[in-house]
C-alpha positions in Angstrom: 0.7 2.3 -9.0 2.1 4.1 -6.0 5.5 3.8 -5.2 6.2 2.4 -1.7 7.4 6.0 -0.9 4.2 7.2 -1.8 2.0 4.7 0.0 3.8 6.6 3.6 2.9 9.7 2.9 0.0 11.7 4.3 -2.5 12.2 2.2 -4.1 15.7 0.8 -0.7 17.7 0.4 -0.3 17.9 -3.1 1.0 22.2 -4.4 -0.3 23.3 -7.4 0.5 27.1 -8.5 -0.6 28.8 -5.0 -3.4 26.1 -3.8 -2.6 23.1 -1.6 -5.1 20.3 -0.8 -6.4 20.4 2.3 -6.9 17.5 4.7 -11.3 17.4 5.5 -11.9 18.0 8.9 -14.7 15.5 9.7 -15.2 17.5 12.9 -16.0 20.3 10.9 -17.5 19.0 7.8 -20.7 16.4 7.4 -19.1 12.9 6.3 -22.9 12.2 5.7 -22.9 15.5 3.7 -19.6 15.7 1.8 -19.5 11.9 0.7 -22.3 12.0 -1.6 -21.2 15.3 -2.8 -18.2 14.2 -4.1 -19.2 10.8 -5.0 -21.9 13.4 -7.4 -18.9 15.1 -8.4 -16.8 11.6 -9.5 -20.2 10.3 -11.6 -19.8 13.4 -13.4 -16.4 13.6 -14.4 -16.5 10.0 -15.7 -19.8 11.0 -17.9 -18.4 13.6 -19.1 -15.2 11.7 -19.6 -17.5 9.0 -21.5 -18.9 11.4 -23.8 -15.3 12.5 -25.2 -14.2 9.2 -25.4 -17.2 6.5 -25.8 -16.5 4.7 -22.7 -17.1 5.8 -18.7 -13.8 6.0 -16.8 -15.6 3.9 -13.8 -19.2 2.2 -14.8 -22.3 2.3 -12.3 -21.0 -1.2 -11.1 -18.1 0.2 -9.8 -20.4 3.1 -8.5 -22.3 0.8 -6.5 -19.5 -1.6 -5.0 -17.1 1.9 -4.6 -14.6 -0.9 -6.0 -13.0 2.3 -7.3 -11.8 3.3 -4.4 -8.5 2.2 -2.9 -7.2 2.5 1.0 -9.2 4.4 3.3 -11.4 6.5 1.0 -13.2 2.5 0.1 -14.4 2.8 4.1 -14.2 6.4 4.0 -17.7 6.0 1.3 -18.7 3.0 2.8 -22.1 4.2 4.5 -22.8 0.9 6.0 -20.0 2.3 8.6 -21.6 5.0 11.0 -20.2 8.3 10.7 -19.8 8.4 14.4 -17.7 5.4 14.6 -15.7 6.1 10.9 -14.7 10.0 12.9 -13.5 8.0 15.6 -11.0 6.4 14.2 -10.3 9.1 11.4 -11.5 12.2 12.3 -10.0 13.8 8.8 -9.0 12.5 5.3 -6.4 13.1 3.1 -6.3 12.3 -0.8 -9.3 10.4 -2.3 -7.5 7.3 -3.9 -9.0 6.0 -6.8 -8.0 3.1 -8.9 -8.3 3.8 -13.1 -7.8 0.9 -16.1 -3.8 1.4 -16.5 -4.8 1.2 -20.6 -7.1 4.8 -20.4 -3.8 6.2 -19.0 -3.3 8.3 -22.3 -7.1 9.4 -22.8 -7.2 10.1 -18.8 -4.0 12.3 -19.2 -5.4 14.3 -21.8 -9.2 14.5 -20.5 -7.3 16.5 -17.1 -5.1 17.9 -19.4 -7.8 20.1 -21.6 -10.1 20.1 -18.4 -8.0 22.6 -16.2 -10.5 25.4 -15.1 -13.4 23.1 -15.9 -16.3 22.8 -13.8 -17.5 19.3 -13.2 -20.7 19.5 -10.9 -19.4 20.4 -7.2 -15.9 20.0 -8.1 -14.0 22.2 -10.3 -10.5 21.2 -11.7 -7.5 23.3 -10.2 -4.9 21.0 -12.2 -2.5 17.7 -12.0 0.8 16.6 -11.6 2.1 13.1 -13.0 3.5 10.9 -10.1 4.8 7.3 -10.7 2.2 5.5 -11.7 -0.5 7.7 -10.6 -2.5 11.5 -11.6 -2.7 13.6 -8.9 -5.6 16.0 -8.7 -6.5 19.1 -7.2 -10.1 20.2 -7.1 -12.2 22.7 -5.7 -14.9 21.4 -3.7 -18.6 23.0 -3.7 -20.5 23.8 -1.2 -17.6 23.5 1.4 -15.2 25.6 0.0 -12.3 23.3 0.5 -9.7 22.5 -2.3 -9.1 18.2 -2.1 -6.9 15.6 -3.5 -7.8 13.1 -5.6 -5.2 10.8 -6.7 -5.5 8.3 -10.2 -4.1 5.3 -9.7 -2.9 3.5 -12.6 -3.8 -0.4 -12.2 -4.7 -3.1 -14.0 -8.2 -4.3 -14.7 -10.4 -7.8 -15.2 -14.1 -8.0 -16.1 -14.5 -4.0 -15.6 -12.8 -3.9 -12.2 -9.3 -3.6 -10.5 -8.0 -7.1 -10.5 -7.7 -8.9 -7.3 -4.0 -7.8 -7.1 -4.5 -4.4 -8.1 -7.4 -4.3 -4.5 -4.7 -6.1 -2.8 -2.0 -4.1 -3.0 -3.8 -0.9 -2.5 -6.0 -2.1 0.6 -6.3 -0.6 4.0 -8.6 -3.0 5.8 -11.5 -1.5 8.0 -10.6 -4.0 11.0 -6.9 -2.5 11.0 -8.4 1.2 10.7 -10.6 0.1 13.7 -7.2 -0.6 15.1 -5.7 2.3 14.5 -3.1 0.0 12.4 -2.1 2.4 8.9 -2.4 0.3 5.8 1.5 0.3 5.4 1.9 -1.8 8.4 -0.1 -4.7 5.8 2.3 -4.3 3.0 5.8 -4.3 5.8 4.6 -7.5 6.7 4.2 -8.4 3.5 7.5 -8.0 2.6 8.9 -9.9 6.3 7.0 -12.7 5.8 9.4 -14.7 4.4 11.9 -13.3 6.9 11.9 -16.9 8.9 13.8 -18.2 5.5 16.8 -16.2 5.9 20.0 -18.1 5.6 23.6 -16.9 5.0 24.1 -17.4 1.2 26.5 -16.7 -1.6 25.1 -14.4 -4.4 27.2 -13.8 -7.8 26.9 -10.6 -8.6 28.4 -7.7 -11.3 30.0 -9.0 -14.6 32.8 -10.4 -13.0 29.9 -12.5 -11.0 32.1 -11.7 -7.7 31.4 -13.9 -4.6 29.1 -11.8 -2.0 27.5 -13.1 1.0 23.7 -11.9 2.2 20.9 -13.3 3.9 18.3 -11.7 2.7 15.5 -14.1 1.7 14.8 -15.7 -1.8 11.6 -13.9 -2.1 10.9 -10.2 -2.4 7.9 -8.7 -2.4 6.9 -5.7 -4.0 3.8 -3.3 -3.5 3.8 -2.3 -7.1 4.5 -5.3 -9.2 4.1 -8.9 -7.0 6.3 -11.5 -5.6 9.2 -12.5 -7.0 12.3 -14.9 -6.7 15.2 -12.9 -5.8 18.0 -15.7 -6.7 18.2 -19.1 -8.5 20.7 -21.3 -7.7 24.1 -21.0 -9.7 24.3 -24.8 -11.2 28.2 -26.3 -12.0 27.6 -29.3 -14.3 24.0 -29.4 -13.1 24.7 -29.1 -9.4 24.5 -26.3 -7.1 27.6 -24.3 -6.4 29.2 -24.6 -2.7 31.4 -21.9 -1.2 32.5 -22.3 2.5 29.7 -24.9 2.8 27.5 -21.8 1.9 24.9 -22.4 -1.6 25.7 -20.3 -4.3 23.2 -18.4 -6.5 22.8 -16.0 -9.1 21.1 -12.3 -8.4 17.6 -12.1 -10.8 17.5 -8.1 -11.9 14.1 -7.2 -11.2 13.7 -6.3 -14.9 14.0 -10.6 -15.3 12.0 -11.5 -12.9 8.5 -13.0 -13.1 6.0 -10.9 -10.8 3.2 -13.4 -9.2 0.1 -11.5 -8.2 -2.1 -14.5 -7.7 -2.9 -14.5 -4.4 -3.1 -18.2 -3.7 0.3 -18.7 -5.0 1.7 -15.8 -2.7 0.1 -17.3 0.1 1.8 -21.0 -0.6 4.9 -19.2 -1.2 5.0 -17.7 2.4 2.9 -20.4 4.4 3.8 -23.3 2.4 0.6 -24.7 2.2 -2.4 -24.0 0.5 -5.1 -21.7 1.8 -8.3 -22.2 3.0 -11.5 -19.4 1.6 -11.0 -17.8 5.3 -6.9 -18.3 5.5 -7.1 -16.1 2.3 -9.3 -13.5 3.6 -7.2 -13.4 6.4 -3.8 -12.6 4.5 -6.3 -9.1 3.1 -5.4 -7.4 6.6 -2.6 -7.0 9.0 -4.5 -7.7 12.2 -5.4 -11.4 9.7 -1.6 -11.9 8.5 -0.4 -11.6 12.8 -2.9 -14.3 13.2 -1.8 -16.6 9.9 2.1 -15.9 11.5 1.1 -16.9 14.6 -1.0 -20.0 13.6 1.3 -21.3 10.8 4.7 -20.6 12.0 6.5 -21.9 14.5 7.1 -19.5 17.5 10.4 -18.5 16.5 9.8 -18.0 12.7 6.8 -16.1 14.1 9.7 -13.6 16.2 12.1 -13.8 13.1 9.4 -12.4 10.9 8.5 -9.5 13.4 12.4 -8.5 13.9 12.2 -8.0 10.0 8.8 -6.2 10.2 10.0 -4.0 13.3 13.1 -2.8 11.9 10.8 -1.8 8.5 9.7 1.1 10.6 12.4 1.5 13.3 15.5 -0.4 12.3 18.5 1.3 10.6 17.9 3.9 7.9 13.9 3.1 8.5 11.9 6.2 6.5 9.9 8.6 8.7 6.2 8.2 8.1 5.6 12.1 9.6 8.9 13.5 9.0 9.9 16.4 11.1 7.8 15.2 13.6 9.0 12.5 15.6 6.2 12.1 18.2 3.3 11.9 15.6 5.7 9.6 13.4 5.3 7.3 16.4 1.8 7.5 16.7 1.6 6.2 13.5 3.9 3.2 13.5 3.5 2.4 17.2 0.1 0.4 17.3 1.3 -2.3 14.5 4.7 -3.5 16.0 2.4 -3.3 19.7 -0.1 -5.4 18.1 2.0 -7.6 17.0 4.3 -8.0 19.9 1.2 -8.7 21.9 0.1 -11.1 19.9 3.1 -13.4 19.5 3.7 -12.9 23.5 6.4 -10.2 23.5 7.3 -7.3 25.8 7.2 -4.8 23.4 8.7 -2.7 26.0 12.1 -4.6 25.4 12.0 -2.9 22.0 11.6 0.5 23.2 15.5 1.0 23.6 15.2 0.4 20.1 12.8 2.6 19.2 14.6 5.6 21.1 17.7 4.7 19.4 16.1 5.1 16.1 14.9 8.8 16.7 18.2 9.8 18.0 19.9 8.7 15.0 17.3 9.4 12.2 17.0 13.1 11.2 
């Protein structure tokens, strides 16, 4: 699975030998052409793949749903959404994400390993580099003369399909593309919804379990892996420790920890209640979580939870989404934390002292 890292990077930029994927330029190149061209090209590679190995890399279910596909290549081949309105809102694309059974990792390796040069229908294998939890490939693309990414994601898979999680944690929902919202906006609020918890604590940490105070919250969420408890409480004689009227707990190494990637359980976790079918759906977007924060927490959880998620892109030591760029780095992060801020009744232009502070001090 991508590394967080790796979900804020621009897509289409991977170097191998003296070729570099190339962004498509809807504006120059047919969405209504090129899709099904390299959708053509995909079928192929995972027959051909299924005639090495006895089993199709992504079966014609998968075809059909494009349940395949992760972030904005799912909307990107979803032909239901006109081409006019889809260059609108993204008038080029990057990688091609596509999620793969993390057990075929070693047959998938070696298929693009002995496949280099190959020729798979309009695509034509330039080579691969091994990322975290991912393949990334370089093709050449036929008729268009174009060389494009088209990244393996390693996930897990249930019934022939990426598990709920595994679509989860990849998404980029259409309603937030509409938006101009980038799917990483979804997974920082993720991780600040628990923000409203925060509480000065004690934490034993090291071998010498040495007394630290934090406030960072009992749960941590992780793109890759789930949500997890961060600390258990650090029992004397069956009670919880006390220092400086301050609970006491011990650190959990993420190595210990149990990862929950059922969504309903995340959802109680962070609303403490119980979802509903359309409180669910909701939590699959960002422009659905603003409305679950502003529905289910109290108005200053709601402004303790967008501090967290502000200062995720803007806050100290915040990573550049466009680095070396600090104008379109903006553009990216800008219409999330506006959103938001409009939504829970704040003057985002308070924040923009903030904001210029950040790109002053960030290199």
């Amino acid at each position: 699975m991508k590394t967080f890292k790796e979900l804020l990077k621009e897509g289409g930029n991977v170097v191998i030998g003296d070729r570099e994927a190339e962004r498509i330029d809807l504006k120059k190149i047919s969405r209504d052409e090129v899709v099904p061209v390299i959708r053509q090209g995909l079928k192929i590679i995972s027959d051909t793949f299924e005639k090495d190995y006895g089993f199709p890399i992504w079966d014609d279910e998968l075809f059909k749903s494009n349940k395949y596909l992760s972030g904005s290549a799912f909307h990107f081949f979803d032909m239901a959404i006109p081409s006019s309105i889809f260059i609108s809102k993204k008038p080029s694309v990057g990688d091609i994400d596509t999620q793969v059974d993390i057990l075929i990792y070693p047959q998938i390796k070696e298929f693009l390993d002995k496949s280099e040069g190959k020729i798979f229908g309009p695509l034509t294998l330039i080579g691969h580099k091994v990322s975290s939890g991912q393949l990334i490939s370089l093709w050449e693309l036929q008729p268009f003369n174009t060389a494009i990414q088209i990244d393996l994601e390693f996930v897990d898979f249930a019934n022939g399909k990426p598990t709920d999680w595994a679509q989860f944690s990849h998404s980029s929902a259409w309603v937030d593309v509409n938006k101009g919202i980038k799917g990483v906006a979804h997974k920082f609020l993720m991780q600040s919804l628990h923000a409203d918890k925060k509480e000065p604590i004690i934490i034993l940490t090291g071998k010498k379990r040495t007394p630290k105070e934090t406030d960072k919250t009992k749960l941590a969420f992780s793109v890759q892996k789930g949500l997890r408890v961060r600390y258990i409480p650090h029992l004397v004689d069956g009670v919880q420790q006390v220092i400086d009227g301050k609970p006491v707990y011990d650190e959990l190494e993420s190595k210990d920890s149990v990862f929950i990637t059922e969504l309903k359980t995340i959802f109680t976790m962070f609303f403490d209640k119980e979802p509903s079918a359309t409180e669910l759906e909701d939590m699959n977007s960002f422009s659905g979580a603003v409305q679950l924060v502003k529905r289910l927490k109290s108005h200053a959880e709601a402004i303790e939870v967008y501090e967290d998620f502000f200062d995720r892109f803007f806050g100290k030591g915040a990573q550049k989404i466009v680095r070396g760029n600090n104008e379109k780095d903006l553009e990216e992060k800008f219409p999330g934390v506006a959103m938001m801020a409009s939504e829970l009744g704040l003057d985002i232009n308070k924040y923009t002292p903030r904001i210029t502070k950040y790109y002053q001090e960030s290199k």
